[in-house]
ROVOVEX-302897 format. One record per residue (C-alpha): residue number from 1; x negated, y, z. Coordinates in nm, 4 decimals. Layout:
N
[NUM,[X,Y,Z]],
...
This chain:
216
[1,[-5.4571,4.4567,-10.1245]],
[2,[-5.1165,4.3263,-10.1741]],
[3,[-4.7653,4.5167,-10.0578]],
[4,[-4.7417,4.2392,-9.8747]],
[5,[-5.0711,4.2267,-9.7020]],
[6,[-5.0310,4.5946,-9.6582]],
[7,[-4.7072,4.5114,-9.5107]],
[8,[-4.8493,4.2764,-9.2723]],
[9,[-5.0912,4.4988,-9.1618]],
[10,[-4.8851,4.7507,-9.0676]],
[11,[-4.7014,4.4861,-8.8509]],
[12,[-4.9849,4.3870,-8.6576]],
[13,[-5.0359,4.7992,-8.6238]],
[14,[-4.7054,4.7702,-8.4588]],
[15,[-4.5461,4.9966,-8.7436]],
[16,[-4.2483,4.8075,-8.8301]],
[17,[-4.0839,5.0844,-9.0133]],
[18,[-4.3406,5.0995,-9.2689]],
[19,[-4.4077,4.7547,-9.2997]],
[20,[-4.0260,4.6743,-9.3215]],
[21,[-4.0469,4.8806,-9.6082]],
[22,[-4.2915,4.7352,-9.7771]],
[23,[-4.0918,4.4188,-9.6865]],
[24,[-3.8104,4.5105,-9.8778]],
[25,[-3.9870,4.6276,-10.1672]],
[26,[-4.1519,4.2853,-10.2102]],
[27,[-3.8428,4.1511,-10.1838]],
[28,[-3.6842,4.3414,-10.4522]],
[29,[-3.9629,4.2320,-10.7012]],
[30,[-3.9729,3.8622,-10.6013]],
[31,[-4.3511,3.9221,-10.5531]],
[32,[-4.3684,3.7007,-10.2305]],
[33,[-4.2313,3.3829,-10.1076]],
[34,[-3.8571,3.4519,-9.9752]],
[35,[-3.8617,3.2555,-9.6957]],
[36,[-4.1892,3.4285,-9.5595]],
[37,[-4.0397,3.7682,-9.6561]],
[38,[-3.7107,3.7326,-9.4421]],
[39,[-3.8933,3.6562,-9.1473]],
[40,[-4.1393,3.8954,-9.1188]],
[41,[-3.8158,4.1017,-9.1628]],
[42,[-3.6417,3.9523,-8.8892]],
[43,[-3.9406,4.0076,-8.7213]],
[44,[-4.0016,4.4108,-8.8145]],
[45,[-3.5833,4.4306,-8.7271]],
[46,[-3.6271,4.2821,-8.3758]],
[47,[-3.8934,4.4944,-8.2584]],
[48,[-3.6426,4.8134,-8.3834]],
[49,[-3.4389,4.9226,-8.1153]],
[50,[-3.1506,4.9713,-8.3684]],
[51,[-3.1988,4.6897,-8.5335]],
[52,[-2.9034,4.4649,-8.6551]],
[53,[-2.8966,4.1859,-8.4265]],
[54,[-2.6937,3.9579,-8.6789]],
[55,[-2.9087,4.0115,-8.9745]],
[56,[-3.2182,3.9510,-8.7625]],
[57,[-3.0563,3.5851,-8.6913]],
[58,[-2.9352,3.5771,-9.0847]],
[59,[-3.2747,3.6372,-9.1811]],
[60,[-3.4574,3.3821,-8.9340]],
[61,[-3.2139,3.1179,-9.0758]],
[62,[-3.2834,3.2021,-9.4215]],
[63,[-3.7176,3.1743,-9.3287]],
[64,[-3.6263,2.8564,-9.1139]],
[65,[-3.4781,2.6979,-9.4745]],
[66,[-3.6818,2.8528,-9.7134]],
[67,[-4.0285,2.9110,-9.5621]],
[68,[-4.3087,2.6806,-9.6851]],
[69,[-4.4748,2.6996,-9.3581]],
[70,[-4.3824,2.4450,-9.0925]],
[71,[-4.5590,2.6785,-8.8618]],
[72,[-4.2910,3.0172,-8.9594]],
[73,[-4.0280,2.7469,-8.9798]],
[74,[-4.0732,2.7091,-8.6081]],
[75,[-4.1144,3.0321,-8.5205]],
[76,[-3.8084,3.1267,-8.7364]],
[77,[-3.6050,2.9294,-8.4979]],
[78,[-3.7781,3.0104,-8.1607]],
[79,[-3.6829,3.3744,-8.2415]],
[80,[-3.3259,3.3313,-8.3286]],
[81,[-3.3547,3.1314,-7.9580]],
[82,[-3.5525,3.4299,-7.7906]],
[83,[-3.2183,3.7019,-7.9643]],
[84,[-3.0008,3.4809,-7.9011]],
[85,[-3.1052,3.4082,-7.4911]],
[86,[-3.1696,3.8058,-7.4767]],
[87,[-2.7827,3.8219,-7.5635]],
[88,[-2.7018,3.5882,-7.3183]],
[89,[-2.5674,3.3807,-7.5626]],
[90,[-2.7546,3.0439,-7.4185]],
[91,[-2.4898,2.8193,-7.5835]],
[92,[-2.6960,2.8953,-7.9131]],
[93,[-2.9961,3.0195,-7.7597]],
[94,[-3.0292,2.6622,-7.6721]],
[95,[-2.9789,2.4952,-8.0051]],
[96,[-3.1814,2.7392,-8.1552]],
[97,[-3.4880,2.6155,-7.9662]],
[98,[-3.3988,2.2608,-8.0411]],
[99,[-3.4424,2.3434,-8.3835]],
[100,[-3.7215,2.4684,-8.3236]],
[101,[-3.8810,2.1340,-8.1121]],
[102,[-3.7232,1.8996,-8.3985]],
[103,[-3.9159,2.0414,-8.6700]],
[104,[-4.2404,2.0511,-8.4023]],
[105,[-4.1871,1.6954,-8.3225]],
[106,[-4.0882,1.5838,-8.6870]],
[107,[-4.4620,1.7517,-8.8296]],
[108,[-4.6485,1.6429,-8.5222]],
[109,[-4.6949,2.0039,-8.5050]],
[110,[-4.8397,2.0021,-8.1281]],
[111,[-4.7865,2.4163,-8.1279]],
[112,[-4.7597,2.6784,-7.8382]],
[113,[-4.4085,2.7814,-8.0508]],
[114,[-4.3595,2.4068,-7.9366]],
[115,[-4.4302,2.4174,-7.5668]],
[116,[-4.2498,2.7925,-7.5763]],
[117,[-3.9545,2.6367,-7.7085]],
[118,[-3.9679,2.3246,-7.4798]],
[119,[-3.9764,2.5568,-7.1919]],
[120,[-3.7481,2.8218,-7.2994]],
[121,[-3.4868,2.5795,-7.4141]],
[122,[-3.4579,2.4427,-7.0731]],
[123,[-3.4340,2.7732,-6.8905]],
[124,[-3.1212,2.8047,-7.1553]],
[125,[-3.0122,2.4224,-7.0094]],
[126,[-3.0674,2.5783,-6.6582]],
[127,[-2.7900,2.8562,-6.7231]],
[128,[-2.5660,2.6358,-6.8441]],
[129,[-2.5830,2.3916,-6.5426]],
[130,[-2.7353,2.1050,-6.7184]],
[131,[-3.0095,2.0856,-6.4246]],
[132,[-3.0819,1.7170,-6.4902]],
[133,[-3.2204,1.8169,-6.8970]],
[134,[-3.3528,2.1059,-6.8001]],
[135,[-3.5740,1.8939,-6.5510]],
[136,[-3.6741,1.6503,-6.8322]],
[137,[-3.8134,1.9219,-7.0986]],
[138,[-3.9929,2.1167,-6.7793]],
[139,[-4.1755,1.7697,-6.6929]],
[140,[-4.2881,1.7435,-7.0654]],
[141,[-4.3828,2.1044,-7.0584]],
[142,[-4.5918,2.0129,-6.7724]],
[143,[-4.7291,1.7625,-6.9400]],
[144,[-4.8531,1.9706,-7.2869]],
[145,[-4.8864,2.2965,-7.1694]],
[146,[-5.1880,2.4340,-6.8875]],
[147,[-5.0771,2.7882,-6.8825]],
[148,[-4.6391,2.7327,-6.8677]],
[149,[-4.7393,2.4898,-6.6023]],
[150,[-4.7017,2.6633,-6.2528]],
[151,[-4.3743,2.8313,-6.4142]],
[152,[-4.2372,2.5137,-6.5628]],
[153,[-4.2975,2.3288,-6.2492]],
[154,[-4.1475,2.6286,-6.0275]],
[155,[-3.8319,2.5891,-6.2208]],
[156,[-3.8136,2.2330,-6.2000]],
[157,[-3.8330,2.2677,-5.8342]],
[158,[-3.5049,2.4731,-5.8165]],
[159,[-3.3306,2.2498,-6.0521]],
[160,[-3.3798,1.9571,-5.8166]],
[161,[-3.2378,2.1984,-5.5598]],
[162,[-2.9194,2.2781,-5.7837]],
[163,[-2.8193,1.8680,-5.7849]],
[164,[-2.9462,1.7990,-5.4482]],
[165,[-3.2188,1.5757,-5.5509]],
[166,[-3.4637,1.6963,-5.2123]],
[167,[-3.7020,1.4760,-5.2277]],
[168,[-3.7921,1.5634,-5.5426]],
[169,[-3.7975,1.8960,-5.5138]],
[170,[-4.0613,1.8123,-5.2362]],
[171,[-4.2738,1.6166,-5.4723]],
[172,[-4.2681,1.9129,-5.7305]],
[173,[-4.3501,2.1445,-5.4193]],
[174,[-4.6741,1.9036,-5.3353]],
[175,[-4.7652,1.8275,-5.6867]],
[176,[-4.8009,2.2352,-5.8135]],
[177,[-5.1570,2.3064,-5.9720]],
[178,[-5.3602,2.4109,-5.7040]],
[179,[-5.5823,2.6358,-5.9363]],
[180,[-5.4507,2.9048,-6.1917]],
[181,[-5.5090,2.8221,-6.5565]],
[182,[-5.7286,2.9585,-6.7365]],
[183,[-5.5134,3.2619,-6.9006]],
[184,[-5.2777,3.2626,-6.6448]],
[185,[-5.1659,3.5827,-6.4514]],
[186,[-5.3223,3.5626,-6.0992]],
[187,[-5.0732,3.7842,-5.9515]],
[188,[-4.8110,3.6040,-6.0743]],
[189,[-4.9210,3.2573,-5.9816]],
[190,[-4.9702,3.4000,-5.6302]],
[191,[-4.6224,3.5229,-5.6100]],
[192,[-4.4914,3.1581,-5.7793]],
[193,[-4.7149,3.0068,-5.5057]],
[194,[-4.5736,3.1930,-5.2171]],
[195,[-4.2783,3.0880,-5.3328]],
[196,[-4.3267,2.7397,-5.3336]],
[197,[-4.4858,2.6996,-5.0355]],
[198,[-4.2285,2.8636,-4.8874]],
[199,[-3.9941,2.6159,-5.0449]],
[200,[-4.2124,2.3693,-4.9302]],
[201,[-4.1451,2.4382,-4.5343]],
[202,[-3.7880,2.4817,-4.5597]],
[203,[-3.7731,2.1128,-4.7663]],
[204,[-3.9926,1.9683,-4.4793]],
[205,[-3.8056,2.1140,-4.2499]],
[206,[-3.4676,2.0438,-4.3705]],
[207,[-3.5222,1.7238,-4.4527]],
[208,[-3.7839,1.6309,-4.1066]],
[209,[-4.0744,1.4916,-4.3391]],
[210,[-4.4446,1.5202,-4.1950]],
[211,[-4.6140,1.8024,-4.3770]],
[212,[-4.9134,1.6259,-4.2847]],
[213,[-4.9855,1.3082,-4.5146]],
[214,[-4.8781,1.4036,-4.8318]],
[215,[-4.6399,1.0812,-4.8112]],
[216,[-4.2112,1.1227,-4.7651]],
């Protein structure tokens, strides 16, 4: 085995210490590809507590560049979005996850980092007030991905809310899967669809549609 399958497997062990060491090592011999290297050190650096939040982002850029992988490429940048939006920093949370759904798009690379970054990217739009986007990338979420579904379509609901567009809000309310997807968390979805429902009867209510037909 390799120091750098050893390394991995300690990563998937959850024992980032000792694979980040293994890491480095390869790194100082130039026995592995670079890009791959920095970002399953970005990666072993993120999951410690102490770890330096700039060089995590350093190194995800440097595996987003470098890494022959479309697949880490992506992921490079949806993690430098996932620090970044931890930080609060959604301003370049936000083009972090573009990043990440250009390269997607550009390889036809129809990827869960993909939908992840769709979805998170707009929840980024969402806090900084650009409702109307955010609403766009949760439809195509909607539209990819089963299991971000009843949360994507949740969200979109309160963005219509935010720029007073009622009746569709209403239509989002009526149109939310009325099963949970496979993989989905059942308690969750039951909480989401409380809370839609609820939304539901203070739309119809507000707005003095029939509940009835479906039609408004």
């Amino acid at each position: 085995m390799t120091p750098f399958e050893k390394a991995i497997q300690h990563e998937n062990a959850g024992e980032y210490g000792k694979a980040r060491e293994l890491l480095e090592q390869c790194a100082a011999t130039q026995c592995h590809d670079e890009g791959d290297l920095a970002f399953h050190l970005g990666w072993c650096l993120e999951n410690d507590t102490n770890g330096d939040r700039a060089y995590v982002l350093r190194l995800y850029e440097q595996a987003f560049a470098q890494a022959p992988s479309p697949v880490v490429r992506v992921n490079s940048a949806f993690r430098s979005g996932w620090v970044l939006m931890q930080d609060r920093d959604h301003d370049r949370a936000e083009a972090s996850f573009y990043k990440a759904i250009e390269l997607a798009e550009r390889m036809h690379l129809d990827h869960e980092l993909y939908h992840y970054s769709l979805f998170w990217r707009a929840v980024c739009l969402e806090n900084k007030g650009q409702y109307l986007k955010a609403i766009e990338s949760h439809k195509l979420v909607q539209r990819l991905s089963l299991i971000l579904s009843p949360e994507s379509r949740y969200r979109e609901i309160i963005c219509h809310n935010q720029v007073g567009r009622y009746d569709a809000a209403l239509g989002a309310c009526r149109s939310f899967p009325a099963h949970v997807p496979d993989g989905f968390d059942s308690h969750r979805y039951a909480v989401l669809y409380d809370l839609v429902k609820k939304e539901e009867a203070t739309l119809i209510s507000c707005l003095g549609r029939d509940s009835g037909t479906g039609i408004f």
